[in-house]
Each structure stands twice: as C-alpha cells, then as structure tokens.
C-alpha positions, 0 to 999 in steps of 0.5 A: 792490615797483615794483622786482623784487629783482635778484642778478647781471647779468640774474636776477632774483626774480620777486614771486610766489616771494616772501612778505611778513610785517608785524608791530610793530617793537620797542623804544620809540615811544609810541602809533604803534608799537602800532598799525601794522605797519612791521616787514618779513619777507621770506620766500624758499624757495631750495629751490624757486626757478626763477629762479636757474639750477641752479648758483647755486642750488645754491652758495646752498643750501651757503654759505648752510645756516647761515642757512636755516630747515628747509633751504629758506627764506631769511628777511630782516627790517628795522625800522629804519624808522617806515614799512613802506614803508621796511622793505620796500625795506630787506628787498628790499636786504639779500635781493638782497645776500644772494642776490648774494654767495651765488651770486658764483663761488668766488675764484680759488685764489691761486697760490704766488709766490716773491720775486724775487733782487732784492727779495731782496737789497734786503731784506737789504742794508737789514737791514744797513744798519738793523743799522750804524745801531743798532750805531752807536748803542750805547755802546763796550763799555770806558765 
C-alpha cells in the first residue's frame, strides 16, 4: 500500500505486521471474475502488534474479541471493487476505522442532572394552559 494504515493521531500499522490474501469476488460477472483475483483479505494479528501502545492494544483486544479469529487476528475483507487495487485500499479503510474506534477512550460517564425550578414551572404551566385549550373544547356537559 503507498499509504501506511493510520488509527489515531500519530500510530500507525507498519506493512510488515500485515498480511494480504486475494481470491475470486462472488456473485455474477461473466468471464473476468473467473479469472482474477480482486477480492481482498487483510489479515492483522492485534495480539502481537507492537505498534499500538499497550493500553490500546489492550481496549482492542476487549471490544473487538466477538470479532477476532482464535483470539488474536483481526480479519477484514472487501470485494465490492472489479479491481483488487480498489479492495485493497477499501479493506486498508475499513481496517483503520475498525482499529480506530476500538482503540477510542471510553465515553465520559454522563453525570446525572435535574431540571432547574424554572423549567420546571414552565412546563407545568403550559400543561395548564394546553389543558384550558382542550377543556374549552368540549361539548357542555347538559346538550
């Protein structure tokens, strides 16, 4: 790949840690597609990576175990491409926002707010007044 795979800010995959598997895309596509290789595979082993820092490797390893073949290996594939040029940049993305969003820090844990006395007030006085609009609405009770 001319451009190395990029997570976050400044870490990047080094080519060597990564490994490259082509086969036949399918689905229809007359004689072309039985002859060349455009589906990509692009394998990454999370487990023994030294070129994510130890704490994101870590948090990878966690979210993204549902995902991982023998606990260690991350596997990305595209063939939504005729060329395996394409794929293989199309599987270089989807592994860099993969690796990206694993290794993001938690969300801030949400702090637990009450409304103020204010807003509070508004809200039921326009419950009142909603209330007198409908009440006017209504037939009188005796017709």
């Amino acid at each position: 790949m001319p451009e190395p795979i990029r997570v976050r800010g400044s870490v990047v995959v080094p080519d060597a840690e990564l490994v490259w598997r082509f086969s036949r895309s399918s689905g229809p596509g007359g004689q072309h597609v039985n002859t060349s290789d455009s589906k990509a595979e692009l394998r990454y082993d999370l487990a023994a990576s030294k070129a994510l820092p130890e704490v994101w490797r870590e948090r990878a390893l966690e979210r993204l175990a549902n995902r991982l073949v023998d606990g260690r290996v991350l596997v990305v594939t595209a063939s939504e491409f005729r060329s395996q040029w394409r794929n293989r940049e199309a599987a270089a993305a989807r592994l860099a926002a993969v690796l990206g969003e694993a290794c993001a820090p938690p969300p801030k844990s949400r702090r637990a707010t009450k409304p103020s006395r204010g807003m509070v007030e508004r809200r039921l006085s326009n419950k009142r007044q909603r209330s007198e609009v409908k009440q006017g609405r209504r037939s009188p009770k005796g017709e």
